[in-house]
DSSP file (Angstrom, degrees, kcal/mol; ACC not computed):
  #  RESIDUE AA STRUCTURE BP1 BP2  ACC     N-H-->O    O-->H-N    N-H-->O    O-->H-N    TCO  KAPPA ALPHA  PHI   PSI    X-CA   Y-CA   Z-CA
    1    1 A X     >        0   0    0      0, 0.0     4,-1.6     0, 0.0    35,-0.1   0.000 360.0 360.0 360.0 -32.9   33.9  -34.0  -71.4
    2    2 A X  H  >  +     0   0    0      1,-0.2     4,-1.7     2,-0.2    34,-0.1   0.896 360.0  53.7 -80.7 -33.6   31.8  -32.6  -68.4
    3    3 A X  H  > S+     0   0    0      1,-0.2     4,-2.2     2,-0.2     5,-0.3   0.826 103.7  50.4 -57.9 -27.7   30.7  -29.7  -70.7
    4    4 A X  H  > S+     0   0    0      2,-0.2     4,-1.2     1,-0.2    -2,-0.2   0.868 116.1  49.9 -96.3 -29.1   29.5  -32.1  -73.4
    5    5 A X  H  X S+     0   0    0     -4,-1.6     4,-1.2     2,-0.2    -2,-0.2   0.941 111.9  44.8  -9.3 -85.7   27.4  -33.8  -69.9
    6    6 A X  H >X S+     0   0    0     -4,-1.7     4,-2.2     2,-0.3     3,-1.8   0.988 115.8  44.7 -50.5 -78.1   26.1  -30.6  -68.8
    7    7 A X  H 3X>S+     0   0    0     -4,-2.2     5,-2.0     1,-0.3     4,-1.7   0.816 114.8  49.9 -49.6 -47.2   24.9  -29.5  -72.5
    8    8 A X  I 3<>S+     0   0    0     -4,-1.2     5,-1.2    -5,-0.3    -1,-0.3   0.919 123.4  33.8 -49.4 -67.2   23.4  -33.3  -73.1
    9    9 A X  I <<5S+     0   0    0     -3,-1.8    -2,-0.2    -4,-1.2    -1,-0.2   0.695 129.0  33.5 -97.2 -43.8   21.5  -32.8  -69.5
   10   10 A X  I  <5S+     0   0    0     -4,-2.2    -2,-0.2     3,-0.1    -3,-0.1   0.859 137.6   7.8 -97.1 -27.4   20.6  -28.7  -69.6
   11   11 A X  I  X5S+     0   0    0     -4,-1.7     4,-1.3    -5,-0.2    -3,-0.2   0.814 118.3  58.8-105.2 -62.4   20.1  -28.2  -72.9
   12   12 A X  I  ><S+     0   0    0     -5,-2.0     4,-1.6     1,-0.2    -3,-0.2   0.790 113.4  41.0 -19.3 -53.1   20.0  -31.2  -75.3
   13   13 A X  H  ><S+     0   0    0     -5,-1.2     4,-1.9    -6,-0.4    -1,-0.2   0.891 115.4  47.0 -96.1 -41.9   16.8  -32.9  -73.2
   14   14 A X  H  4 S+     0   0    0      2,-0.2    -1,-0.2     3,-0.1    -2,-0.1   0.718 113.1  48.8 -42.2 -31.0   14.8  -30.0  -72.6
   15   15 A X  H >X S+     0   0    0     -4,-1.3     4,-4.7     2,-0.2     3,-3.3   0.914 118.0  42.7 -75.8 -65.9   15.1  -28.8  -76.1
   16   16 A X  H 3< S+     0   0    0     -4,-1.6     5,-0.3     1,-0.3    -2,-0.2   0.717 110.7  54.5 -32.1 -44.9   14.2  -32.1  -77.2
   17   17 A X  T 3< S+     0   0    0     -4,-1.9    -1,-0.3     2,-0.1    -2,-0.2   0.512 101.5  56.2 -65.4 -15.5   11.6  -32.5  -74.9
   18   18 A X  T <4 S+     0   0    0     -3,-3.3    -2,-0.2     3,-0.1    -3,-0.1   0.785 104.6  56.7-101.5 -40.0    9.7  -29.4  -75.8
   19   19 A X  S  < S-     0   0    0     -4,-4.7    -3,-0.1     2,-0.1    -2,-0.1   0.439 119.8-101.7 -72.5   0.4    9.5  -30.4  -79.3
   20   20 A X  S    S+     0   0    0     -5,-0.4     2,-1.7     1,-0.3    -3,-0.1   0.243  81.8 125.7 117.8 -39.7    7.9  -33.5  -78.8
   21   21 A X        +     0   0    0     -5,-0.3    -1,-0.3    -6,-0.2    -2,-0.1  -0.533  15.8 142.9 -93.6  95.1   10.7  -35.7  -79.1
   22   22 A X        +     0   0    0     -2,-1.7    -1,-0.2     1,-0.2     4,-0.1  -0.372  40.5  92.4-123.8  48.8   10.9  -37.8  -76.1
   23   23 A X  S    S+     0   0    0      2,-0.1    -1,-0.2     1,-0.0     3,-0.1   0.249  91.2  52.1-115.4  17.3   12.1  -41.5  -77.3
   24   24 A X  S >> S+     0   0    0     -3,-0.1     4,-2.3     3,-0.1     3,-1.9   0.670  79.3 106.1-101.8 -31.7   15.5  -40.6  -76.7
   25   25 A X  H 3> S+     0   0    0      1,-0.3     4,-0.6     2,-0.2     2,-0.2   0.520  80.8  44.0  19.5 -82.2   14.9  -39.4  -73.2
   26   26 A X  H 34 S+     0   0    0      1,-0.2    -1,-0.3     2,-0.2    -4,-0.0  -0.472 114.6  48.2 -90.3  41.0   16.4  -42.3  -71.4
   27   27 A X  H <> S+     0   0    0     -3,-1.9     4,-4.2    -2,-0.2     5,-0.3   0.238 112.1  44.0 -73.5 -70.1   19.3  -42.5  -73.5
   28   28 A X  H  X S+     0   0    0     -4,-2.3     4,-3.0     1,-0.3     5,-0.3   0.822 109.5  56.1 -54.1 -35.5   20.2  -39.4  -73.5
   29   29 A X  H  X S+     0   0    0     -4,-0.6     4,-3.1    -5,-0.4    -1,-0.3   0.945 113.2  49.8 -85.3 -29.4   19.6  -39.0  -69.6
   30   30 A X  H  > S+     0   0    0      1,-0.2     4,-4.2     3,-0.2     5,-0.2   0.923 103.9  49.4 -53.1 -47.7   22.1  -42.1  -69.3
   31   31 A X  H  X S+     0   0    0     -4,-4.2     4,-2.0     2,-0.2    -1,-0.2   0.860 114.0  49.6 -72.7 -24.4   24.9  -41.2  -71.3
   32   32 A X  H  X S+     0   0    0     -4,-3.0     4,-3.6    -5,-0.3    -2,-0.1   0.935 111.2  57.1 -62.2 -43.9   25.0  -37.4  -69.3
   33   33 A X  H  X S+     0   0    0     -4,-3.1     4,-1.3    -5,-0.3     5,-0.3   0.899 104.6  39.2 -75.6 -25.3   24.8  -39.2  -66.5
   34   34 A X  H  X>S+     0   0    0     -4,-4.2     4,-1.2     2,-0.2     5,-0.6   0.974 120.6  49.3 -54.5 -51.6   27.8  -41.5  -66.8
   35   35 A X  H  X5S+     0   0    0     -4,-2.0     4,-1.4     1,-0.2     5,-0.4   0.952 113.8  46.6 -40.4 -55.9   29.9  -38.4  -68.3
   36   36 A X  H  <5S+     0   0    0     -4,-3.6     4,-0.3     1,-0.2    -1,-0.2   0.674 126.4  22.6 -72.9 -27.6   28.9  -36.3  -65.7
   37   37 A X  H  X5S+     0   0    0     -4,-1.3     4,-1.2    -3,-0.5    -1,-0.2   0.847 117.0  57.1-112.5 -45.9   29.5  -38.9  -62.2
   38   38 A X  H  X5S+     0   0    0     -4,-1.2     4,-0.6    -5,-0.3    -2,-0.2   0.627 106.2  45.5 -78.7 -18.7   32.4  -41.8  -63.7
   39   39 A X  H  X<S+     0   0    0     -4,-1.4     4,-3.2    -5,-0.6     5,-0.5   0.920 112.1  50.4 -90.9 -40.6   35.3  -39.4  -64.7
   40   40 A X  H >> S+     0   0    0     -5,-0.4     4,-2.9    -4,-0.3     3,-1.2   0.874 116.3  45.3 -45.1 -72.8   35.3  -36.9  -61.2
   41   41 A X  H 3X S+     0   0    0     -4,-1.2     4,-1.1     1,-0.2     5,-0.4   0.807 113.1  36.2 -51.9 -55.1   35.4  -39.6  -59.3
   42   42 A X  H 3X S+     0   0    0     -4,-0.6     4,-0.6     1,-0.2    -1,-0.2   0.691 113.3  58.1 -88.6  -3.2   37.7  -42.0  -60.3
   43   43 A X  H <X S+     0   0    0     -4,-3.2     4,-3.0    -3,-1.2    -1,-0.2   0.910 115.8  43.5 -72.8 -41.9   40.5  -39.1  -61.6
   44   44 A X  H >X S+     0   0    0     -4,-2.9     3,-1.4    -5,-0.5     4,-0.7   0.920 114.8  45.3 -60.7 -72.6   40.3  -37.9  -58.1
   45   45 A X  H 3X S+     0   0    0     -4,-1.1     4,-1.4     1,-0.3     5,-0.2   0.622 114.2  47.6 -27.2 -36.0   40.3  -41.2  -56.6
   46   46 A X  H 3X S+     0   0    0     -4,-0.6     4,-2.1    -5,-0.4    -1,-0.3   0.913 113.1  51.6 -68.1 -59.1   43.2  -42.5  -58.7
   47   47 A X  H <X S+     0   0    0     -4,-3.0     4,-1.6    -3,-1.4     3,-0.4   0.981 113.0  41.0 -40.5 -91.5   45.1  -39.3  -58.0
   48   48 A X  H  X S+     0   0    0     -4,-0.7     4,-1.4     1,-0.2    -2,-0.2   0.710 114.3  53.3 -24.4 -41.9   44.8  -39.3  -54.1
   49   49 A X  H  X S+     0   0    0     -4,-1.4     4,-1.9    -5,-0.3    -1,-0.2   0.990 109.0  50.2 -88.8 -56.4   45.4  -43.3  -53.9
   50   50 A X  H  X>S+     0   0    0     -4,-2.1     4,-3.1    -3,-0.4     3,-1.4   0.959 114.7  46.4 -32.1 -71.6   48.8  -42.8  -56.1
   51   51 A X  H >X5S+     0   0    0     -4,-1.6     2,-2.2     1,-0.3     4,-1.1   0.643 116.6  39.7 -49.2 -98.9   50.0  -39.9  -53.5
   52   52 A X  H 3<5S+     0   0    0     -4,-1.4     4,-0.4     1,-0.3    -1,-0.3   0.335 117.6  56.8 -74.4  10.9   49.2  -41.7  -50.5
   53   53 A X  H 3X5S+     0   0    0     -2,-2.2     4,-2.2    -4,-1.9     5,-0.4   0.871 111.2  40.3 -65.1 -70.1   50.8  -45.0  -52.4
   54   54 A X  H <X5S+     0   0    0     -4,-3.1     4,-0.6    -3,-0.8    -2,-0.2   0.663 121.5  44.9 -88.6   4.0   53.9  -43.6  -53.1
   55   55 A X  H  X<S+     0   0    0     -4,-1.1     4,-3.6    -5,-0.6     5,-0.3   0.919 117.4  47.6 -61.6 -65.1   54.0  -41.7  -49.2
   56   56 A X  H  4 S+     0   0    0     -4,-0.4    -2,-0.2     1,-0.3    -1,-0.1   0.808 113.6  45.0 -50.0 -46.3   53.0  -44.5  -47.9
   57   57 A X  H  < S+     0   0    0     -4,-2.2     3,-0.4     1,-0.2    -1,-0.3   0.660 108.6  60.2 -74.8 -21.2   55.6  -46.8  -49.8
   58   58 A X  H  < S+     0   0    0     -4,-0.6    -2,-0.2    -5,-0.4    -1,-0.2   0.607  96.1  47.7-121.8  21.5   58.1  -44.8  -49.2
   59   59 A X  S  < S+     0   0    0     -4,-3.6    -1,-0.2     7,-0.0     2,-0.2   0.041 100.2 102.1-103.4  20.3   58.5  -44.5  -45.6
   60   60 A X        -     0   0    0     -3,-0.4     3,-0.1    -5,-0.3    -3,-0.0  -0.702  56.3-162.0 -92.8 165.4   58.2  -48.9  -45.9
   61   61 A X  S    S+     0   0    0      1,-0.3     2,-0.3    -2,-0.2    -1,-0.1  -0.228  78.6  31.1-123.7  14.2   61.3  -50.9  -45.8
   62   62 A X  S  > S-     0   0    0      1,-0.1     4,-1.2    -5,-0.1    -1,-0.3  -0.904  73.7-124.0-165.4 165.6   59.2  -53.8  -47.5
   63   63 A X  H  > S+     0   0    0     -2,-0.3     4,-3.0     2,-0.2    -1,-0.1   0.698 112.0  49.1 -80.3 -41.0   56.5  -54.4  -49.7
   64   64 A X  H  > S+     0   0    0      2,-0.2     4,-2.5     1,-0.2     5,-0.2   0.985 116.3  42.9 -60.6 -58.2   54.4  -56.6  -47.0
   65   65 A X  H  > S+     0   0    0      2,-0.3     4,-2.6     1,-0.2    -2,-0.2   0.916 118.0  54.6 -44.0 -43.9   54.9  -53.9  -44.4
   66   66 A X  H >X S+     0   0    0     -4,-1.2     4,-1.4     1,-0.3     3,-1.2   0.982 105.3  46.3 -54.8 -64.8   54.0  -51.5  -47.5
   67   67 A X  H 3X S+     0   0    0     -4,-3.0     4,-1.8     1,-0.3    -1,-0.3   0.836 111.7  51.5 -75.7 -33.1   51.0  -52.8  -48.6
   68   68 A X  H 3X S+     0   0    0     -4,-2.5     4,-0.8     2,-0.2    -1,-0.3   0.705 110.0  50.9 -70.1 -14.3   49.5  -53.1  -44.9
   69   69 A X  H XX S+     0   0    0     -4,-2.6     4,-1.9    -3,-1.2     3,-1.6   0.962 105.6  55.5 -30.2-105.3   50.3  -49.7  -44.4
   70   70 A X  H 3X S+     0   0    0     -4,-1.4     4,-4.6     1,-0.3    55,-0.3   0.700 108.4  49.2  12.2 -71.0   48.6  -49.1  -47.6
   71   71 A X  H 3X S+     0   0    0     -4,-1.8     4,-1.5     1,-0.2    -1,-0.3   0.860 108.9  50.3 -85.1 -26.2   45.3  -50.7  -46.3
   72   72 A X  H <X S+     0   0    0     -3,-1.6     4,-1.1    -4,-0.8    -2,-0.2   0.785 110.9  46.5 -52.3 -38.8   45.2  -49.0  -43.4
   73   73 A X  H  X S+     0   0    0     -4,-1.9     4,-2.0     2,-0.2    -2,-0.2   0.838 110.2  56.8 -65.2 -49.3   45.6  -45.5  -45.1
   74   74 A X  H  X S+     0   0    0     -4,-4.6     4,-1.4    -5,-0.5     5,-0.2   0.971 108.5  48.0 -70.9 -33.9   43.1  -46.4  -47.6
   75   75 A X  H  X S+     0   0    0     -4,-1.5     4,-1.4     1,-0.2    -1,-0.2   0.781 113.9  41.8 -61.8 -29.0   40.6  -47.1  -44.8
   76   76 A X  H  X S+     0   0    0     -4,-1.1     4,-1.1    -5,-0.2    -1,-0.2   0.930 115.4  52.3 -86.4 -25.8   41.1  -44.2  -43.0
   77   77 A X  H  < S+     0   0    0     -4,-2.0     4,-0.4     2,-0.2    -2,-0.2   0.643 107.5  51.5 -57.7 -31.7   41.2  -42.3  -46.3
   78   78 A X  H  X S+     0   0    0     -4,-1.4     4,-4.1    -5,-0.2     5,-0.3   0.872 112.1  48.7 -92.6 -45.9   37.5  -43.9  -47.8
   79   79 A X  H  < S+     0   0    0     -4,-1.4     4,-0.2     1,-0.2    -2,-0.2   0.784 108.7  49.4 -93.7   4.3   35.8  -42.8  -44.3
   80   80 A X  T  X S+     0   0    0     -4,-1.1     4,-2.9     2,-0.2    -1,-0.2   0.727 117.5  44.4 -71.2 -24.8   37.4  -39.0  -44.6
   81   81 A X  H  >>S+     0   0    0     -4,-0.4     4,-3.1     1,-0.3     5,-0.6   0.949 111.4  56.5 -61.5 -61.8   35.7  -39.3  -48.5
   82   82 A X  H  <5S+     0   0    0     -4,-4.1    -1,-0.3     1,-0.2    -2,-0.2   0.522 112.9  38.6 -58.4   1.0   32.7  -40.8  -46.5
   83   83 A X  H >>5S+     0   0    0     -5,-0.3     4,-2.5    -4,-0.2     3,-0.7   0.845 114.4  46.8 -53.6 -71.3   32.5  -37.6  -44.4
   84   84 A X  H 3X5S+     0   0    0     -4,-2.9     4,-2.0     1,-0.2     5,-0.3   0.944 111.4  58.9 -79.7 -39.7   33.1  -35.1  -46.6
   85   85 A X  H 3X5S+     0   0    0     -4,-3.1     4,-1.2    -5,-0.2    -1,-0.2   0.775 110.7  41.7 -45.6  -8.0   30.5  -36.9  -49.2
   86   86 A X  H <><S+     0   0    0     -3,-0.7     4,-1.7    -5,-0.6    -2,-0.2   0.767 110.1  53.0-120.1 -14.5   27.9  -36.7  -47.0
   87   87 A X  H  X S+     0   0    0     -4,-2.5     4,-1.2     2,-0.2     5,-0.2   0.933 113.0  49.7 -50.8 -48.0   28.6  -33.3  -45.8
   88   88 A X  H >X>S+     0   0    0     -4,-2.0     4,-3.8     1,-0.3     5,-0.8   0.965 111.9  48.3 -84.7 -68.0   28.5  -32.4  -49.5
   89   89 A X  H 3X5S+     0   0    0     -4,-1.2     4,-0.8    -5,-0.3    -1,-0.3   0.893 111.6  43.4 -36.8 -50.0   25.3  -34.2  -49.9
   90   90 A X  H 3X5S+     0   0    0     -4,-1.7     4,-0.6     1,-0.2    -2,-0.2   0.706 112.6  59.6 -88.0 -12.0   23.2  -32.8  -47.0
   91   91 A X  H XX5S+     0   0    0     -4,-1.2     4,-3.5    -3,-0.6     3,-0.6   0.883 115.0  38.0 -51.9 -60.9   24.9  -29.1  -48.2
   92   92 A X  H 3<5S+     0   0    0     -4,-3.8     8,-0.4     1,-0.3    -2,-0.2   0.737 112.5  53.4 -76.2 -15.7   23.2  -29.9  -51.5
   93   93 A X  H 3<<S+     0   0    0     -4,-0.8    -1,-0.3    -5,-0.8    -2,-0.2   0.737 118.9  34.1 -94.1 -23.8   20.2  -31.3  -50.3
   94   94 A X  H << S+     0   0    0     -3,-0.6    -2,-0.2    -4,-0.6    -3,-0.1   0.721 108.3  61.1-106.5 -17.0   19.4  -28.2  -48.0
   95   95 A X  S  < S-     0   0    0     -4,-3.5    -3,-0.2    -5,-0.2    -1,-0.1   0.795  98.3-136.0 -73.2 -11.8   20.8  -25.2  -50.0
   96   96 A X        +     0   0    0     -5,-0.5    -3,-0.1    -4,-0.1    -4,-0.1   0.879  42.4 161.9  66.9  29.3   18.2  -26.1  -52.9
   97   97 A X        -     0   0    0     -5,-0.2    -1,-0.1     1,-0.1    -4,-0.1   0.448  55.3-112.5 -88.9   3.7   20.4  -25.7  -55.6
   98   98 A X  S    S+     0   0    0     -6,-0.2     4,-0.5    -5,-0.0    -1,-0.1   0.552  91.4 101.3 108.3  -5.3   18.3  -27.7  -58.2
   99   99 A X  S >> S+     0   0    0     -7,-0.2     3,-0.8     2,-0.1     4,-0.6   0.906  70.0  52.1-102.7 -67.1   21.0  -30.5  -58.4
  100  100 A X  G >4 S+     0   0    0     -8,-0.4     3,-9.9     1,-0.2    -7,-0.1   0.921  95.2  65.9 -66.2 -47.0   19.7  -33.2  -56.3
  101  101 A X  G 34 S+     0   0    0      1,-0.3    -1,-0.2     3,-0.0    -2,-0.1   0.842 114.7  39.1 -20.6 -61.9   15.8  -33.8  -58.1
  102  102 A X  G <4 S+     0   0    0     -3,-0.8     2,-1.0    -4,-0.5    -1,-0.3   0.498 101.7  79.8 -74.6   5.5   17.7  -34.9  -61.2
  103  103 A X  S << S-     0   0    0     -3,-9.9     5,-0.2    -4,-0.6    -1,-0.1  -0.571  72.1-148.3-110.9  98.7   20.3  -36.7  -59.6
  104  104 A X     >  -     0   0    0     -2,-1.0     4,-3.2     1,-0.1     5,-0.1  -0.006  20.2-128.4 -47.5 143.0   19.2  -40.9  -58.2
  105  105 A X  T  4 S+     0   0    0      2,-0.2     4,-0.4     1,-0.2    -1,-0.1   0.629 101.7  59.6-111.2  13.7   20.7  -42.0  -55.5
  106  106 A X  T >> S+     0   0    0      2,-0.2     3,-2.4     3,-0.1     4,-1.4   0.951 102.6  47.4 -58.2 -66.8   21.8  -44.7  -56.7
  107  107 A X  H 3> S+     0   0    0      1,-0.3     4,-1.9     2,-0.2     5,-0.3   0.824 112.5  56.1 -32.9 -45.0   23.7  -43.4  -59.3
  108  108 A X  H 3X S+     0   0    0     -4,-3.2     4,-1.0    -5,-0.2    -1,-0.3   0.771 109.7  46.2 -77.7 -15.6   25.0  -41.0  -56.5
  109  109 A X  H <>>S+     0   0    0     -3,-2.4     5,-2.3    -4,-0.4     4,-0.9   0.991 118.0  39.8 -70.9 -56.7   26.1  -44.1  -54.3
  110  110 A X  I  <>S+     0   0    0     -4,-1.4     5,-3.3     1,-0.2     4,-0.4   0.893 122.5  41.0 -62.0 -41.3   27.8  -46.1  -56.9
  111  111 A X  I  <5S+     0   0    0     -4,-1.9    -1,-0.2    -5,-0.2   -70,-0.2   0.764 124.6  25.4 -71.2 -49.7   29.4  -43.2  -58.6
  112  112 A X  I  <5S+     0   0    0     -4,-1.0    -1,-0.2    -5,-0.3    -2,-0.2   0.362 133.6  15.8-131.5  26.7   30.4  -41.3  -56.1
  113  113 A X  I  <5S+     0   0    0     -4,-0.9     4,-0.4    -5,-0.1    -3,-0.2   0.664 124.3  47.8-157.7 -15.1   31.1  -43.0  -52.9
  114  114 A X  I >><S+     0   0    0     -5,-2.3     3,-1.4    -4,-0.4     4,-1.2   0.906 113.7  43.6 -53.1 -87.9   31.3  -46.9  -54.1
  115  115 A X  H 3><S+     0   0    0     -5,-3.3     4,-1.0     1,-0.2    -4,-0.1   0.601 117.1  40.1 -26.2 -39.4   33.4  -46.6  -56.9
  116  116 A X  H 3> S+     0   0    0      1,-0.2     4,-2.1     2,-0.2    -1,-0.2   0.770 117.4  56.6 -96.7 -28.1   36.2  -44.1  -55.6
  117  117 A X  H <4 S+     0   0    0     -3,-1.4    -1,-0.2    -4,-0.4    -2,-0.2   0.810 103.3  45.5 -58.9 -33.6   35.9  -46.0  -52.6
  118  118 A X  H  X S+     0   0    0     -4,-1.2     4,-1.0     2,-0.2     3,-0.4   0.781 114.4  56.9 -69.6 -40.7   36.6  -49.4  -54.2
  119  119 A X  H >X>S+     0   0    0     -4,-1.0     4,-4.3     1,-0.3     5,-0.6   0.930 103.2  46.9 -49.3 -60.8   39.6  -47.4  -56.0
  120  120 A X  H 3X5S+     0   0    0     -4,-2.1     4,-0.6     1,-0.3     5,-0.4   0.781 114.2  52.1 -75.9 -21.9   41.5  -46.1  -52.9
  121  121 A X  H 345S+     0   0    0     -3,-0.4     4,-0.3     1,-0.1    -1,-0.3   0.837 121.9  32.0 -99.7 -10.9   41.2  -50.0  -51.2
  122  122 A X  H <<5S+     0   0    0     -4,-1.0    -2,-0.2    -3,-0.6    -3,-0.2   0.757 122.0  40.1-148.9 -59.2   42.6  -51.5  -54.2
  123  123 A X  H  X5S+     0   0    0     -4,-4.3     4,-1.0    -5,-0.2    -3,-0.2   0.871 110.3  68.0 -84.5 -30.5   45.2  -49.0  -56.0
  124  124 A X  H  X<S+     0   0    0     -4,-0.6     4,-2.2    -5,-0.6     3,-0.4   0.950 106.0  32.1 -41.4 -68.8   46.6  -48.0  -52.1
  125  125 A X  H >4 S+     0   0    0     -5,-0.4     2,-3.2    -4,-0.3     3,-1.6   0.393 123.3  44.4 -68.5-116.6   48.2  -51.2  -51.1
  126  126 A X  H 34 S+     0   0    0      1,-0.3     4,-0.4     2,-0.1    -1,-0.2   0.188 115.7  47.7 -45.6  -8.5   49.4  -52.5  -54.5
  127  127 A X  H >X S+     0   0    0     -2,-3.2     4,-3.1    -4,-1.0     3,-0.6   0.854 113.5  51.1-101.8 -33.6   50.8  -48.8  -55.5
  128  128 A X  H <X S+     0   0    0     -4,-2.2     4,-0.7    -3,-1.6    -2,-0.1   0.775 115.7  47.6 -71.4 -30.7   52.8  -48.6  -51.5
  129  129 A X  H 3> S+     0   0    0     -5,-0.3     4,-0.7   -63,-0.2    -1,-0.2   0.601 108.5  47.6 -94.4   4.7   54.2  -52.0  -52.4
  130  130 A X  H <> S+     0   0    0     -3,-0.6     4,-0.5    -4,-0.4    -2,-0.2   0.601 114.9  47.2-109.8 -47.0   55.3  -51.3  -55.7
  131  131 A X  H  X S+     0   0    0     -4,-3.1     4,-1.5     2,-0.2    -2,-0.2   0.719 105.0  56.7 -77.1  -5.2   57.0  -48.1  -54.4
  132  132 A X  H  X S+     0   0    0     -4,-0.7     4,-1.4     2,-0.2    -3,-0.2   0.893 110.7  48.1 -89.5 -61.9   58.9  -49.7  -51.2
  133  133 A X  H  < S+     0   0    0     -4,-0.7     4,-0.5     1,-0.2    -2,-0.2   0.569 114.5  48.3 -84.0  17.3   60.5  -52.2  -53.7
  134  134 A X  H  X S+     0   0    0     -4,-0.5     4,-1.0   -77,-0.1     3,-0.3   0.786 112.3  46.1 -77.0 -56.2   61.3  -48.9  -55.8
  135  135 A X  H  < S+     0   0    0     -4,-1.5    -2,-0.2     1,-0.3    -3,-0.2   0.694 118.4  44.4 -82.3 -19.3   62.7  -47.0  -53.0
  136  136 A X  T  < S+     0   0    0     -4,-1.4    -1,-0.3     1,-0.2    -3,-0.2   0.746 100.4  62.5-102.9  -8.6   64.7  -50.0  -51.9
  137  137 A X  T  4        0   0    0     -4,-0.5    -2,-0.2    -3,-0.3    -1,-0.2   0.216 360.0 360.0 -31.6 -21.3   66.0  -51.1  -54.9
  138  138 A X     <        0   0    0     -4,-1.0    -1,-0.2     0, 0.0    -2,-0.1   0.394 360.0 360.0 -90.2 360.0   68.0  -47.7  -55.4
């Protein structure tokens, strides 16, 4: 899916663009960008918040206990993201690599530090309280 992105973004609109044919433009530059920003994030996010649900749920001995566990782990967990994104960013902003020109930063807030963020506050607790009444139920 990120290859079919890329090609849409490095090749597809350039080609297109050189021939003249620019009413697809903004179409085209939308739909790479949603492949290319909404699946990384929210597989990772989804991943991480599962592990540290079911850690987190299964050193509880209750679901309440669990899920405030849970929010506390997801908060310290969204401002290590918010670190390492903005490491990432000012890496990518000073090496030149050609990336950032095409990339809004909007698109880069919601996408990749809203969204995953929203993810981790939200699947953390309910996934720690769903595994504390697993783990005490056997």
């Amino acid at each position: 899916m990120i290859l079919i992105g890329v090609l849409i973004k490095a090749a597809i609109m350039p080609l297109l663009a050189g021939n003249g044919i620019t009413q697809f433009s903004g179409s085209l530059a939308t739909i790479s960008s949603a492949i290319l920003y909404i699946p990384g994030p929210i597989i990772i996010a989804l991943i991480v918040a599962a592990y540290i649900g079911e850690k987190v749920g299964a050193a509880s001995h209750k679901a309440s206990m669990a899920a405030r566990a849970g929010i506390v782990n997801a908060v310290y967990a969204s401002f290590i993201y918010l670190i390492i994104i903005a490491i990432l960013y000012l890496i990518i902003k000073y090496v030149d690599v050609g990336i950032l020109p095409s990339l809004r930063l909007s698109y880069f807030l919601i996408y990749a530090v809203v969204l995953p963020i929203i993810i981790l506050l939200v699947v953390v607790p309910a996934l720690a309280a769903l595994a504390a009444e697993r783990h005490n139920v056997s």
